[in-house]
N, C-alpha and C positions, 0 to 999 in steps of 0.2 A: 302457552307454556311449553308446548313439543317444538316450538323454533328454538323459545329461549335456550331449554336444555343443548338443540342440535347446534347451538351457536358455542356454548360453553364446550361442550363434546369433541366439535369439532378443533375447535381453538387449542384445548387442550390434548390434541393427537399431533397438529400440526405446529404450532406455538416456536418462534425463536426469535432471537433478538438479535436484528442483523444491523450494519452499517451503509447501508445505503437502502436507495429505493425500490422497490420491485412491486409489481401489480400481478398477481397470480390468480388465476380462474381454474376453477375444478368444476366436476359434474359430482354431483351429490349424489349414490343411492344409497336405501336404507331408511336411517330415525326418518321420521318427520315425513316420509315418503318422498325426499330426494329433492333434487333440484341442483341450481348454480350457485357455488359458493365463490366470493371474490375475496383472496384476503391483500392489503396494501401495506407496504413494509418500510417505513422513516424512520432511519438511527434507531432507538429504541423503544418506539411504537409500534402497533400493526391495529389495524382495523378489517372488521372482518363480518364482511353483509353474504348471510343466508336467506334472507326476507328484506323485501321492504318495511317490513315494519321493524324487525330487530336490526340495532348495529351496534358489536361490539370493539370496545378498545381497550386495549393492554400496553399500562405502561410499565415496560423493562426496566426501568431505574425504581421506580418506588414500589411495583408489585402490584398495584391498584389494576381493579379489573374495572370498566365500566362499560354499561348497557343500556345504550339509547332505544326507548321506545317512541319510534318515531311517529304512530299513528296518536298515541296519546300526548308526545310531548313531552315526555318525562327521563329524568335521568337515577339510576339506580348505580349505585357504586359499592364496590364488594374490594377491602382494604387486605392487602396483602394479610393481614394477621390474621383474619375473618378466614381467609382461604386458605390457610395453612392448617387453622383449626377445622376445619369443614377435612383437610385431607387426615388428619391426625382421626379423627373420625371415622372418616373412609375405610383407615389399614385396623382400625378394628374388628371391621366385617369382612377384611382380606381372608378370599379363600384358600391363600397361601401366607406361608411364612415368607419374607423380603430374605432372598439367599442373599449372603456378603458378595458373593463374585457379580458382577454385571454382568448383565446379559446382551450379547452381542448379535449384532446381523448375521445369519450362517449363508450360505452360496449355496440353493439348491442343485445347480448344474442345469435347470430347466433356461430356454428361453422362447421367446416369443415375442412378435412383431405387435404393436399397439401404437395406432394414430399413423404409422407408418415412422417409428423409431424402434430401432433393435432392441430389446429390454433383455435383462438375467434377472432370474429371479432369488429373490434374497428371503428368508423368514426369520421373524422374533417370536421368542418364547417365554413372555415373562409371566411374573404372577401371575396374575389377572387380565392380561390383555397380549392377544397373539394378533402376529398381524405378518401379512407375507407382503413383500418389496416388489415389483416390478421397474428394474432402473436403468435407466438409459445409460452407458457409457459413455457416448458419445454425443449428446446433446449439443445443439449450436450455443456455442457462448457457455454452457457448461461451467467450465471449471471456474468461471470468476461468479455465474449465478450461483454455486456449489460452497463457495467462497463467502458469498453473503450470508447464504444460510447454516456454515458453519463456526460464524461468530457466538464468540462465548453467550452462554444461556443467561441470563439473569438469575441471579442467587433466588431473588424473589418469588420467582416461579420453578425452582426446582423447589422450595417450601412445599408447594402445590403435592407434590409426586406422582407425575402424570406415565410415570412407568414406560415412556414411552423411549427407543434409540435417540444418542446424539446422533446429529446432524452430521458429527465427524467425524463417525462411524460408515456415514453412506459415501461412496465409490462412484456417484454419478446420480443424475436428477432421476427421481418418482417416477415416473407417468403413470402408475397405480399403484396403489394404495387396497389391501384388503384389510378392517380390523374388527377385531372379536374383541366387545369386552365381556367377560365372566360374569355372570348372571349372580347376582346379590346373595349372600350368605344366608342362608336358609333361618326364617324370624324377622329378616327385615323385608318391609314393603315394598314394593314395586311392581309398578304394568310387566316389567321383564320376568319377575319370578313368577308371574301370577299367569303366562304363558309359557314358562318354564324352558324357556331359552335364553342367552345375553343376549347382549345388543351387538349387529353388524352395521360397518358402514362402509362402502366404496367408496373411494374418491378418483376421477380420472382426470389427469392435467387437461386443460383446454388452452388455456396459454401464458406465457412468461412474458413481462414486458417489463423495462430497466427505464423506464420517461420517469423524469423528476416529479413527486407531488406533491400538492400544495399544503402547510400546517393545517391547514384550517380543519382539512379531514381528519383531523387526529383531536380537535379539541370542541367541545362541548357548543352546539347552539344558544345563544344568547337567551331565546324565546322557552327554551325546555327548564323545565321548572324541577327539584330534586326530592324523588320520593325514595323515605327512607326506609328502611327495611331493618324487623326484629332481629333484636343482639342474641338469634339463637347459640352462639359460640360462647357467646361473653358469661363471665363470672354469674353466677345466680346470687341475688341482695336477698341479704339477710332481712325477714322480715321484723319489723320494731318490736321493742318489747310491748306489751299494753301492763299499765302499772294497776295494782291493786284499787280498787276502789276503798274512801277511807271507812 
């Protein structure tokens, strides 16, 4: 369950809906106790392996979230409207009120050298979730990978409200990534309130690569079988009347 979540977490920090290809590797620290995350980017797909055993896929046109369990076999699908109601949810327990202004990337003035690319660093400060930019300016190939990833978002997944910057907002590629999410509105459950801190997650670029890839990673194994999962969102059914006895 701690991949699943880091798989959703992550997806929804990094998430866009580009038009072409890309293969992107990060180093994970943090939830789940860290690791390599790969995420793979086709038109308005992305798939996105944290684990051998989790693989998630987001499709940009209809809002569908789905999640291969690959050691079981099994596929779970989580429908745009499912997740919009899960975020409608969410902004109930928001520790903050949603200002109308957006909130933008600021230019700290700091920089520093990482993987051996000059970075500025940039922070957001939104509701619930802060997170400081480390970004390359000048990245090789840059402005056309900068370009993919500033393809418009999917309506479907802003539904979501992952509070996070556009993409067309940032001035040059990541190479790290710090993010704080706010530790859950005090009354609701969670391993994070119950150590009385939010959740952090690093992420650090390992590599960008533009190779074509192939549909098939983007759509469901023949052999995985679909388990379905409680309508906690959905309307609650009225229980029947029971009629008098005569």
């Amino acid at each position: 369950m701690k991949l699943f979540g880091l798989s959703l977490l992550v997806g929804a920090c990094l998430l866009v809906s580009a038009r072409a290809d890309l293969t992107i590797v990060h180093k994970v620290e943090g939830i789940g106790g860290g690791g390599e995350m790969t995420m793979k980017i086709k038109g308005d797909k992305m798939r996105i392996e944290v684990s051998p055993q989790i693989t998630t896929i987001f499709d940009g046109k209809t809002g569908e979230l789905t999640n291969l369990m690959n050691d079981q076999k099994t596929v779970v699908r989580i429908s745009a409207d499912k997740m919009k109601a899960a975020a409608e949810m969410i902004n109930k327990f928001s520790s903050k009120k949603e200002s109308a202004e957006k909130t933008k990337l600021v230019p700290t003035g700091k920089k520093e050298t990482i993987n051996g690319y000059e970075t500025e660093q940039y922070a957001y400060d939104g509701p619930d979730v802060k997170a400081t930019y480390w970004i390359a300016l000048n990245y090789p190939d840059g402005v056309a990978i900068l370009k993919q990833l500033q393809a418009i978002k999917s309506e479907a997944w802003n539904a979501t409200n992952t509070q996070m910057p556009d993409y067309r907002d940032f001035p040059g590629v990541a190479i790290r990534t710090h993010i704080t999410m706010a530790k859950p509105h005090q009354g609701t459950v969670s391993n994070s309130a119950a150590s009385g801190s939010g959740t952090e997650i690093t992420t650090t670029l390992i590599s960008i690569k533009q190779d074509p890839l192939s549909d098939a990673e983007f759509t469901i194994p023949k052999d995985y079988q679909e388990m379905s999962m409680p309508d906690i969102f959905g309307e609650r059914k009225t229980a029947p009347s029971i009629s008098p006895n005569p």
